[in-house]
C-alpha positions in Angstrom: 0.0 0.0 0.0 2.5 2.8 1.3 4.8 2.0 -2.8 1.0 2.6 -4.8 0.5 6.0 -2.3 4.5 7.1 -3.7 3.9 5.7 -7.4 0.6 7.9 -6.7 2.1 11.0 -5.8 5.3 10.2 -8.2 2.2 10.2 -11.1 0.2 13.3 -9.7 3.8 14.8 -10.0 4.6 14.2 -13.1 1.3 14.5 -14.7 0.6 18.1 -13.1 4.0 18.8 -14.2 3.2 17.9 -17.6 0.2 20.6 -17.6 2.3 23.5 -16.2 4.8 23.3 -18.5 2.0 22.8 -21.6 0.2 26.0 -20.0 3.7 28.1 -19.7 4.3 27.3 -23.2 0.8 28.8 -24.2 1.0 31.8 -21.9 4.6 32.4 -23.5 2.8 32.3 -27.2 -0.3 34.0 -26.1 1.9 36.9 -24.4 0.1 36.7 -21.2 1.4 39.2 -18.4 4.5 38.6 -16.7 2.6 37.8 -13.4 0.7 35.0 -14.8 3.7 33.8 -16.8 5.6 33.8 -13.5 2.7 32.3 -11.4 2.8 29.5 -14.5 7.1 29.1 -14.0 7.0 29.1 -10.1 5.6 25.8 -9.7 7.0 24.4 -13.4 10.3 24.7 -11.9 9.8 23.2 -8.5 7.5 20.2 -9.7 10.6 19.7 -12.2 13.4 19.3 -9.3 10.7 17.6 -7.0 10.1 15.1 -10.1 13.8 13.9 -10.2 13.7 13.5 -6.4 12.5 10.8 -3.5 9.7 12.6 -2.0 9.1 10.1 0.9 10.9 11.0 3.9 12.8 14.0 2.1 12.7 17.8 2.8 10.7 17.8 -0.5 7.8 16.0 1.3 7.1 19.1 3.2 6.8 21.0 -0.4 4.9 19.1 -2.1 1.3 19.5 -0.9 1.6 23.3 -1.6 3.2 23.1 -4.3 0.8 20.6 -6.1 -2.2 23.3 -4.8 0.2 26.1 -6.1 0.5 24.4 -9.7 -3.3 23.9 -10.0 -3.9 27.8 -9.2 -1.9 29.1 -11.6 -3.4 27.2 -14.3 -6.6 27.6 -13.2 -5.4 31.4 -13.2 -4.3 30.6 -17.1 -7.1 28.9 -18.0 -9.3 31.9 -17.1 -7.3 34.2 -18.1 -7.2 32.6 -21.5 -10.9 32.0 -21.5 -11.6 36.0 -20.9 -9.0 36.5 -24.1 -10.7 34.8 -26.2 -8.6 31.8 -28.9 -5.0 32.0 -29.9 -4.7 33.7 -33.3 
């Protein structure tokens, strides 16, 4: 039980990771404000290190749970922000 709850979180990880980064790439192209672009980096950065790390029993365990809450504001920030701006030319 306790390797499926760190293969879990490893997943979570990665696959929140993989959505930052897509939405940083948008916001780059769609020239979204420097605030959202660095609300969008904050976390892509962290949940990068983070993903090459043991998070069991590591400093990084104490990060994680706000950074993962972190990561889904800011693209929840994006996707709102993107939705008010209407499609990318």
């Amino acid at each position: 039980m306790e390797f499926e709850s760190r293969l879990d979180k490893s997943s979570e990880i990665r696959h929140l990771l993989r959505t930052v980064k897509t939405a940083l790439e948008l916001a780059v192209v769609a020239r979204a404000p420097a605030d959202l672009l660095n609300r969008l980096a904050r976390p892509a950065g962290l949940l990068e290190a983070v993903s090459q790390l043991p998070v069991e029993g590591t400093p990084s365990e104490t990060l994680v749970p706000e950074l993962l809450i972190d990561a889904r504001a800011a693209v929840d920030r994006w996707e709102a922000w993107i939705k008010l701006r209407g499609p990318l030319a």
